[in-house]
C-alpha positions as CSV (number, residue, x, y, z in Angstrom):
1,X,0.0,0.0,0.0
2,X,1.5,3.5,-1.1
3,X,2.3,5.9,1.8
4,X,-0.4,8.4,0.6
5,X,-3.4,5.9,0.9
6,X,-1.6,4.8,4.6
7,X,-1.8,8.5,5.8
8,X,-5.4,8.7,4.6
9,X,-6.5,5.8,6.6
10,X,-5.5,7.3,9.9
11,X,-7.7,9.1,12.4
12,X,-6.8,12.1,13.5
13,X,-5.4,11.0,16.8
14,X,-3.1,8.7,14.3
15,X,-2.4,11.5,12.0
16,X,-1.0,13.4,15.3
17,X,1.4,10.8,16.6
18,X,2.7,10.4,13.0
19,X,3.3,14.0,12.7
20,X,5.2,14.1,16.1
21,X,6.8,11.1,14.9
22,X,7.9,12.3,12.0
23,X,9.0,15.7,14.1
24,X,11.6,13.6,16.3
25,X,13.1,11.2,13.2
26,X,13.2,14.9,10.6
27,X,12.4,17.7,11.9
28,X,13.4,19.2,9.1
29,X,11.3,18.2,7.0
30,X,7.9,20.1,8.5
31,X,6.9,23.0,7.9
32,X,3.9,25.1,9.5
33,X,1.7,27.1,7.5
34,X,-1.4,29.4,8.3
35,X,-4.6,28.0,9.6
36,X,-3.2,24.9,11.6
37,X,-1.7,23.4,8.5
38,X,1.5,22.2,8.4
39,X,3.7,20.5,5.1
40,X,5.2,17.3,5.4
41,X,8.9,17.4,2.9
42,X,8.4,13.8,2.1
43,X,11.2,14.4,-0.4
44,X,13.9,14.9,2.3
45,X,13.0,11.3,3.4
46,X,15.8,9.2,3.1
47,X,15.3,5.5,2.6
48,X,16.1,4.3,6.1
49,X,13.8,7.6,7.6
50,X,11.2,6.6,4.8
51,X,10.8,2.9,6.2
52,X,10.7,3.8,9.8
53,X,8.4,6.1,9.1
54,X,6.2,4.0,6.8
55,X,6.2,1.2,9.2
56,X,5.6,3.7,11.9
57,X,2.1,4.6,10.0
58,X,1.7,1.0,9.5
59,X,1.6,0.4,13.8
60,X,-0.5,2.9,14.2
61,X,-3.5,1.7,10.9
62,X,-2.9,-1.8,12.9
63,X,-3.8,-0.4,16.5
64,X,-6.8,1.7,15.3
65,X,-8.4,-1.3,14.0
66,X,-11.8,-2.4,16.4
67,X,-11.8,-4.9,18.2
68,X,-13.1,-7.9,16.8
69,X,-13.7,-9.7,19.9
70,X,-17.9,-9.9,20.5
71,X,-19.1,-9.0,24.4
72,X,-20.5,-11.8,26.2
């Protein structure tokens, strides 16, 4: 699955501990802009930062999934 469609997926609790992940592996790569918005450099990403990242994201789609398990 592409990075783009990851980032999609996640709730806005997710998208926040990706940003702040993001924040202590690249800081450099954010930028704030006006009206709460901030841009992500994904360019800057090398491969290793890319991976961490990406599987980061991939933690996070995993642990927002519901339960499954039915009350009894």
């Amino acid at each position: 699955m592409e990075l783009v469609d990851k980032v999609k997926r996640l709730t806005n609790e997710g998208l926040t501990k990706m940003v702040e992940h993001i924040q202590s592996v690249l800081p450099g790569s954010i930028t704030d802009l006006e009206n709460d918005k901030i841009q992500i450099k994904v360019d800057e990403f090398d491969k290793v930062a890319f991976g961490k990242i990406s599987d980061f994201i991939d933690e996070l789609l995993i642990n927002d999934q519901p339960s499954k398990r039915q009350r009894t």
